[in-house]
C-alpha positions as YAML, in Angstrom:
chain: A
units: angstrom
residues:
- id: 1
  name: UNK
  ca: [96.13, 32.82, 66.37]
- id: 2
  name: UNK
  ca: [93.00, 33.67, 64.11]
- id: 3
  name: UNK
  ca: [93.02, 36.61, 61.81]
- id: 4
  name: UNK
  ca: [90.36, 38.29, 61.59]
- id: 5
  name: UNK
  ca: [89.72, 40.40, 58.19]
- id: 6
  name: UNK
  ca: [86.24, 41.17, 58.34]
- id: 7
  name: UNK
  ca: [84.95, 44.33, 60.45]
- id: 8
  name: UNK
  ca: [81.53, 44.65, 61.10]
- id: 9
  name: UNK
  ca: [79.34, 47.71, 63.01]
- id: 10
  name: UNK
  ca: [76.20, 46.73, 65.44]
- id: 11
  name: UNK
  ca: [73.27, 48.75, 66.29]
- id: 12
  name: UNK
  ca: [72.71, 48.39, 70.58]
- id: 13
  name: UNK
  ca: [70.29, 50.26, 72.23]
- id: 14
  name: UNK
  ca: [70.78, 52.15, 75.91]
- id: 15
  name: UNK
  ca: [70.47, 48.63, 77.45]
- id: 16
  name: UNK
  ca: [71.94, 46.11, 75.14]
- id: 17
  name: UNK
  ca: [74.95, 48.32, 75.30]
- id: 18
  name: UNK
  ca: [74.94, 48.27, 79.39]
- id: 19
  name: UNK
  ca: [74.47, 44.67, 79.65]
- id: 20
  name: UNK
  ca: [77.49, 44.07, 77.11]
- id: 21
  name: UNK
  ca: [79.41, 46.46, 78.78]
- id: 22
  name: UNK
  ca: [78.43, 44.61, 82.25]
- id: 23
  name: UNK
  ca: [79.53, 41.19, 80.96]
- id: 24
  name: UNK
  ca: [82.53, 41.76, 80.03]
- id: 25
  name: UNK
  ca: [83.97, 43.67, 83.09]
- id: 26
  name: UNK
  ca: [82.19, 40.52, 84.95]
- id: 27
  name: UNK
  ca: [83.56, 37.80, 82.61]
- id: 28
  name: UNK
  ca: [87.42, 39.90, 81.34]
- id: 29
  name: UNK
  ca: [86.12, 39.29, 77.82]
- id: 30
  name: UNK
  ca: [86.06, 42.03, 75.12]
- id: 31
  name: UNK
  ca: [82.66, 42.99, 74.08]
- id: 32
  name: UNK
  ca: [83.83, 41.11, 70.66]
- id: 33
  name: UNK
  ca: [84.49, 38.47, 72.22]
- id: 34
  name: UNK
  ca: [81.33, 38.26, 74.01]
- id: 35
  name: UNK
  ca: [79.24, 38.46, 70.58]
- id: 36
  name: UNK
  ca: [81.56, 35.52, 68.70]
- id: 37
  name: UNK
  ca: [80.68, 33.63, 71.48]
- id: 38
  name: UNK
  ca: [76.98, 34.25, 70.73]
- id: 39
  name: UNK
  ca: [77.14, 32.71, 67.54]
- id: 40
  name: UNK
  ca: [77.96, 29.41, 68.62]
- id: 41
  name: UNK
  ca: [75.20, 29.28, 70.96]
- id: 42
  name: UNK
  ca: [77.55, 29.62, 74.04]
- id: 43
  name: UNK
  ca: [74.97, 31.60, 76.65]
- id: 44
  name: UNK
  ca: [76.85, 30.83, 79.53]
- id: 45
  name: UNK
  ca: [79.95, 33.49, 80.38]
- id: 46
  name: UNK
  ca: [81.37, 32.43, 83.25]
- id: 47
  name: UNK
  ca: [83.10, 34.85, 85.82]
- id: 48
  name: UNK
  ca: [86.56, 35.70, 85.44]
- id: 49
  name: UNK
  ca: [88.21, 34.15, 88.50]
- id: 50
  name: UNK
  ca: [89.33, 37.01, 91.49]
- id: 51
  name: UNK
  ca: [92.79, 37.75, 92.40]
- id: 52
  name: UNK
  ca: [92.78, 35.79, 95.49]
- id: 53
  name: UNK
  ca: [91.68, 32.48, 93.88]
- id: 54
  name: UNK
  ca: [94.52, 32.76, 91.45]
- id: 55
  name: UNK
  ca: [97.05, 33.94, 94.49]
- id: 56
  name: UNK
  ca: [96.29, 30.26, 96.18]
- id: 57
  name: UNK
  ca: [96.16, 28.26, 92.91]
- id: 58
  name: UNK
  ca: [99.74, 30.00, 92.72]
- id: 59
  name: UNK
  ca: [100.61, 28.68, 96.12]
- id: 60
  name: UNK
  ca: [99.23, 25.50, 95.64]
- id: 61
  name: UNK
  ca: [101.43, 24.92, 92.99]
- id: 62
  name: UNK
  ca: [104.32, 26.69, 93.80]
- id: 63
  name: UNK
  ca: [103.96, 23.79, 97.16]
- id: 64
  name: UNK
  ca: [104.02, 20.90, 94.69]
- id: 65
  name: UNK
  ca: [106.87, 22.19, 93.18]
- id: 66
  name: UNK
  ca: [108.42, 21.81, 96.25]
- id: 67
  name: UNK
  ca: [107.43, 18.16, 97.05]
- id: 68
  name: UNK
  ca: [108.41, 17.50, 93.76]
- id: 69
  name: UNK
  ca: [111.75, 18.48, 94.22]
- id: 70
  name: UNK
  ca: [111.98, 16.81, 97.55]
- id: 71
  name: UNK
  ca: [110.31, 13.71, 95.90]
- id: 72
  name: UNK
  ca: [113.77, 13.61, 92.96]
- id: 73
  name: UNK
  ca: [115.94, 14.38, 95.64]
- id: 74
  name: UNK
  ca: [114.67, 11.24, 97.80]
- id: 75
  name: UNK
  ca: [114.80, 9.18, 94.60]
- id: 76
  name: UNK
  ca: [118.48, 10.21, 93.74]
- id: 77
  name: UNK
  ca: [119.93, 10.42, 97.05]
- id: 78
  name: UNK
  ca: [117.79, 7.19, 98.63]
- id: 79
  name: UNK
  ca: [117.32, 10.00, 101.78]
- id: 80
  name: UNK
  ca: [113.71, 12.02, 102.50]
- id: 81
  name: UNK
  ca: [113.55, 15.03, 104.59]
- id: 82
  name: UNK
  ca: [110.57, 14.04, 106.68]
- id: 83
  name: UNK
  ca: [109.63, 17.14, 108.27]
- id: 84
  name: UNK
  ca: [110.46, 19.49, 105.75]
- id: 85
  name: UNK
  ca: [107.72, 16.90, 103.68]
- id: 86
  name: UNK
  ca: [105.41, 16.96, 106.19]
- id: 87
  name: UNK
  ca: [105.57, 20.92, 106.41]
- id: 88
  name: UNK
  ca: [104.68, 21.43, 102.80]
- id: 89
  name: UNK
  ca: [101.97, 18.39, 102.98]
- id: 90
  name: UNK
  ca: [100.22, 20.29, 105.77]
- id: 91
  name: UNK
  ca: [100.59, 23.56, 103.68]
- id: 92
  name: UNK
  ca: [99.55, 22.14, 100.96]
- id: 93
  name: UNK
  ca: [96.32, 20.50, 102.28]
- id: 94
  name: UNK
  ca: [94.86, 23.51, 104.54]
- id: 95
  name: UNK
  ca: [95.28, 25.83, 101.34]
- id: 96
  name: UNK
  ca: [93.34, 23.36, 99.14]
- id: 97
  name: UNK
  ca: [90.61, 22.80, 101.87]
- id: 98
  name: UNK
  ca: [90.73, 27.00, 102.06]
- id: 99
  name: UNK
  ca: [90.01, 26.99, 98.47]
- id: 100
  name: UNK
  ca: [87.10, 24.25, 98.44]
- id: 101
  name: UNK
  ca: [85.35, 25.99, 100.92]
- id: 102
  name: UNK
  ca: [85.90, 29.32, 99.41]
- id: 103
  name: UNK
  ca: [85.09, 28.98, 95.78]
- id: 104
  name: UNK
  ca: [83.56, 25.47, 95.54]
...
């Protein structure tokens, strides 16, 4: 992690202020943050992703976890569960479409 040693006080007016204040509830940066980026001419500060897109990323993966541990099981035991596979597959491939249509 960087240590940071040097402090340093800016001047914003009314509106500078609100529009840092505004991009960083929008982006979950610190205002700090937000002018370090500055300085290496990053303009762009993207949105901070919502709850819900992170609640089916976590579902997407917790699903591969799954076929992964069917997929080591098949491999050790020479046996697949073939509906239990297919259950997850189907899970697995209407929450990524949900998600493409969503946020992509």
């Amino acid at each position: 992690m960087i240590s940071r040693m040097v402090r340093k006080t800016v001047r914003l007016t009314a509106e500078e202020e609100y529009k840092l204040k505004k991009m960083s509830e929008i982006s979950g940066l610190t205002e700090s943050d937000i002018l370090r980026l500055f300085f290496y001419n990053i303009t762009v500060i993207r949105e901070k992703p919502s709850k819900e897109l992170i609640n089916s990323l976590n579902k997407i993966n917790n699903i591969g976890n799954n076929i992964n541990q069917i997929a080591k099981h098949a491999n050790t035991f020479d046996e697949i569960e073939f509906d239990t596979l297919k259950v997850y597959l189907t899970n697995l491939n209407s929450l990524v479409n949900e998600v493409r249509n969503k946020y992509l």
